[in-house]
N, C-alpha and C positions, 0 to 999 in steps of 0.2 A: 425549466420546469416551473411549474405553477406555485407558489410561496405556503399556498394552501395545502396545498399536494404534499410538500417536503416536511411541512407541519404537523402534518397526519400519519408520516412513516415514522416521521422520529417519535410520535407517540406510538405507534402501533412498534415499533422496535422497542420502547419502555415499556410496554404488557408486554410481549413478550417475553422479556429478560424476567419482570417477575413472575409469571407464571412458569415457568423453569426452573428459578429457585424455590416455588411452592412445590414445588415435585418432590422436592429434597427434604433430608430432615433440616431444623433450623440451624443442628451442632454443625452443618457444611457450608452452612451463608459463607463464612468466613475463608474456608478453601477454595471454592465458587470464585468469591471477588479476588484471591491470588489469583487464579490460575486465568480470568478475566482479565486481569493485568500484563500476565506472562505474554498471552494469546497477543494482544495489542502490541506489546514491546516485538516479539516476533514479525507481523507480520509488518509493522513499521521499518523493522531493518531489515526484514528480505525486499523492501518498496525501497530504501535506499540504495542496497547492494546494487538492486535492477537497474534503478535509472541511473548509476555510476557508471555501468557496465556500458550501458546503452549510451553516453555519452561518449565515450572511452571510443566507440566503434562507429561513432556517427561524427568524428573528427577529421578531416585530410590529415593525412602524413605531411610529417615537415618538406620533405625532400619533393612533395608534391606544390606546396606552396613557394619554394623558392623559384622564380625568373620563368623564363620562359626555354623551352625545350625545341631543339630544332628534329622532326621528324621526316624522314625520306621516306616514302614508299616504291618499290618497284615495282 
């Protein structure tokens, strides 16, 4: 992508976020950026569990990797 491009979402993603918390009263800025926090931590560790998983399943078996296998067919 365009460096221009990437520079204009990340601000248009920052109005965003305040325009969201102006919806709110100001006494919930403060819950807002927990639960902002929480959200990230979540979905940081459902993106590690995945790609553990997905490694875990995108590996040969041992028994696959040793020697070479003599097959017959009839």
């Amino acid at each position: 992508m365009n460096k221009e491009l990437i520079k204009r979402l990340k601000n248009a993603g920052k109005y965003q976020k305040m325009a969201i918390k102006e919806l709110f009263p100001k006494e919930t800025n403060a819950h807002l950026e927990v639960i902002e926090r929480e959200l990230k931590a979540m979905v940081s560790e459902a993106a590690v569990k995945w790609i553990s998983e997905f490694k875990d399943t995108d590996e040969p078996a041992e028994s696959d990797s040793e020697g070479v296998k003599k097959v017959e067919i009839n």
